[in-house]
N, C-alpha and C positions, 0 to 999 in steps of 0.2 A: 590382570586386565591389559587388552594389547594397548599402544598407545594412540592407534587412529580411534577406537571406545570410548578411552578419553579425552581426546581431544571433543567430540564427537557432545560428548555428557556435558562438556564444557560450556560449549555451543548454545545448546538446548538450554541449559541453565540462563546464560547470557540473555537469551532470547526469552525468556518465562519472565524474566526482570524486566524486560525492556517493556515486553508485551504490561505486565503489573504498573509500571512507569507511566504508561499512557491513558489506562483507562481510570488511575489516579487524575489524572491532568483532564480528561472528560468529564470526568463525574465534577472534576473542579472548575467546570465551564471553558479550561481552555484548550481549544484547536491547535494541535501541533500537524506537522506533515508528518510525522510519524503515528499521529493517534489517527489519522486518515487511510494511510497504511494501513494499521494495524484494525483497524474497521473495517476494511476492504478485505483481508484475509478475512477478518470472521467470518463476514457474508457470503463470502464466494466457496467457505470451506477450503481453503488453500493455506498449508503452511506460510507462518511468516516469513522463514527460513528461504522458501522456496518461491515467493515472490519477488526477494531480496537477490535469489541467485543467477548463474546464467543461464537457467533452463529456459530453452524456448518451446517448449511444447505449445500447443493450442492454448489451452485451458488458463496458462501460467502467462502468456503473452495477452490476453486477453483482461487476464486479472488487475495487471499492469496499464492494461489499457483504463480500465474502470478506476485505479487508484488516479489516474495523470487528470482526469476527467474531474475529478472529485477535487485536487489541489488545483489544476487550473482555475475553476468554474466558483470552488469554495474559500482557498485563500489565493489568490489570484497568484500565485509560484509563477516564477521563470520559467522559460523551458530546463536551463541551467540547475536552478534550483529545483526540480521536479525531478529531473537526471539525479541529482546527488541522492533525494527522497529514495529515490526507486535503486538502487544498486549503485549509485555511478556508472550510471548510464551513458552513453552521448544527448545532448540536446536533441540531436535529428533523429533518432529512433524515437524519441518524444513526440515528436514534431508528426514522424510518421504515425504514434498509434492513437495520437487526437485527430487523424485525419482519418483515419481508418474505424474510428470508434463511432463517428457519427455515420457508417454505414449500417449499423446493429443496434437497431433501436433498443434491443433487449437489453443488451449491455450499459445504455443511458438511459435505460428506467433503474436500471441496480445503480448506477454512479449518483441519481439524481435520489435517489433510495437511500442512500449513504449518507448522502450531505446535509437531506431531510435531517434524519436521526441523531448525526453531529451536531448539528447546528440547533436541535429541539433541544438537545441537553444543556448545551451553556445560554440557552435563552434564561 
């Protein structure tokens, strides 16, 4: 097996855990920025992986856009700490896609979709 496969298998592993780690912590009523994340990937059908990374595509910047929306709005995060939630980001690409996300309604009925469903669990 080459070693980028591995490395690769690693990853996915890592991330099956983390993913496993959070919805522990959901079902146990409590909100992490990461069980928000990782809420956000399921709904939107986006790897976690790949909301985490530095893809910009549409789809992925968007996705990003609905998680920042959901920490801002649900646990009131920093821009700073929202940056760190989402990749290590900058604050101001934060900044930018909470200004840009209130022009797509669509996308804050799934952010508002999300926080519902968080928030109905550890009620």
């Amino acid at each position: 097996m080459s070693a980028l496969l591995t490395e690769l298998l690693a990853k996915r592993r890592r991330l099956d855990e983390r993913i496993k780690a959070e919805v522990a912590r959901i079902e146990a009523g409590e909100i992490t920025a990461d069980a928000v994340v990782v809420a956000t990937a399921d709904l939107l059908e986006v790897p976690l992986g790949v909301i985490l990374s530095k893809t910009r595509t549409s789809r992925i910047v968007k996705a990003r856009w609905v998680a920042a929306k959901v920490l801002r709005d649900g646990l009131m995060l920093s821009l700073p700490q929202i940056a760190d939630a989402l990749g290590k980001r900058d604050h101001t690409t934060i900044l930018h896609g909470l200004r840009e996300i209130e022009k797509h309604t669509d996308l804050c009925i799934k952010a508002n979709s999300i926080r519902r469903s968080l928030w109905r669990v550890s009620a």
